[in-house]
N, C-alpha and C positions, 0 to 999 in steps of 0.2 A: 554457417555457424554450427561449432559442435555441440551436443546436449551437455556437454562437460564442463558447465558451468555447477558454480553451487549456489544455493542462497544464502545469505546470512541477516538474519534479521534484526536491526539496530534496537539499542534499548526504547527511542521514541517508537518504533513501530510499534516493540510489544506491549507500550501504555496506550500507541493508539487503538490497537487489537482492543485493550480493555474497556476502550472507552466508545470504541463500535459496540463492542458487546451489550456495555449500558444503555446506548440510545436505543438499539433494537430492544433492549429487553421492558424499557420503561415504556416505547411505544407500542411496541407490539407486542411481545412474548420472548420468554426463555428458550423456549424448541423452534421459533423463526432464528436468534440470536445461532444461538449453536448449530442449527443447519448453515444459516448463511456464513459462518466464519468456517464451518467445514467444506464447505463448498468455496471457497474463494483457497482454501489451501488446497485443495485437490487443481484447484485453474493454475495456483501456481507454478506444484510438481509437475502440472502438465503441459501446460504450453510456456511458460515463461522460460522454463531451462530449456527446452529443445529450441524455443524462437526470441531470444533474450532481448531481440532489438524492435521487437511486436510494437510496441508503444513509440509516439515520441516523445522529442521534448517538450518537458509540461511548460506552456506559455502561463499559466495560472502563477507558479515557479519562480518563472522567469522575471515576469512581470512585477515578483518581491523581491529581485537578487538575484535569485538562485537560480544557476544555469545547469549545470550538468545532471537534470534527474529527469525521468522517465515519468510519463504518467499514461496509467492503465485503467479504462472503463473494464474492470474483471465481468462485471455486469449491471443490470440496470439500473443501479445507483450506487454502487461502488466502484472505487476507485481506488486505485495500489500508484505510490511514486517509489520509483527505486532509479538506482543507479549501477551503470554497467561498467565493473571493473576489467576490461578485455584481455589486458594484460597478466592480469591475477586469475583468470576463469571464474569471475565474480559477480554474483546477481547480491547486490547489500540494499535491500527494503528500509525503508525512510518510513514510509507512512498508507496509514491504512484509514480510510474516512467515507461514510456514507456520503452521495455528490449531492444531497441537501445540505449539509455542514455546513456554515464558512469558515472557509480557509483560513482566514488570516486570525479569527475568533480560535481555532483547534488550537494550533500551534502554538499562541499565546499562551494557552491554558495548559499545552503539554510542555513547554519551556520552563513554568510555572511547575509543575509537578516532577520533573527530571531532575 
């Protein structure tokens, strides 16, 4: 695979980004909130575009419908779903969620706010 993908990140991602941001910051801190989201965008300039197929498919996903998206432990409690447009040289981000979350709970409430 070539690093020659891009990302593009979906409007639900960039409310989930917001809404990682709040649970880290209600839990823990502002300076934990903004390192960790600095840090999961540096994971994705960096190993997602050079290795765009790193993940598989998320059975989590799956398991609600949805098949074609990708799901990524970035680190010990995050997790990134994206989806691989091959054809288009396309990394397009779905969603961003601490892996304490549930899933089916996020979604609802970002469906809800979109």
């Amino acid at each position: 695979m070539s690093s020659s993908y891009i990302v593009v990140a979906s409007p639900l991602f960039k409310l989930s980004q917001q809404r990682l941001k709040a649970f880290l910051t209600e839990k823990y801190s502002c300076v934990l909130a903004q390192n960790t989201l600095a840090n999961i965008k540096q994971r994705i300039k960096q190993d997602l575009t050079s290795h765009p197929t790193l993940a598989p498919i998320s059975e989590r996903l799956l398991a609600l419908g949805v098949a074609d998206y990708r799901q990524w432990q970035v680190d010990q409690h995050n997790v990134v779903f994206y989806r691989l447009d091959e054809a288009n040289k396309r990394i397009e981000l779905l969603l961003l969620m601490d892996s304490r979350q549930n899933l089916q709970k996020l979604l609802f409430e970002l469906m809800l706010l979109a």
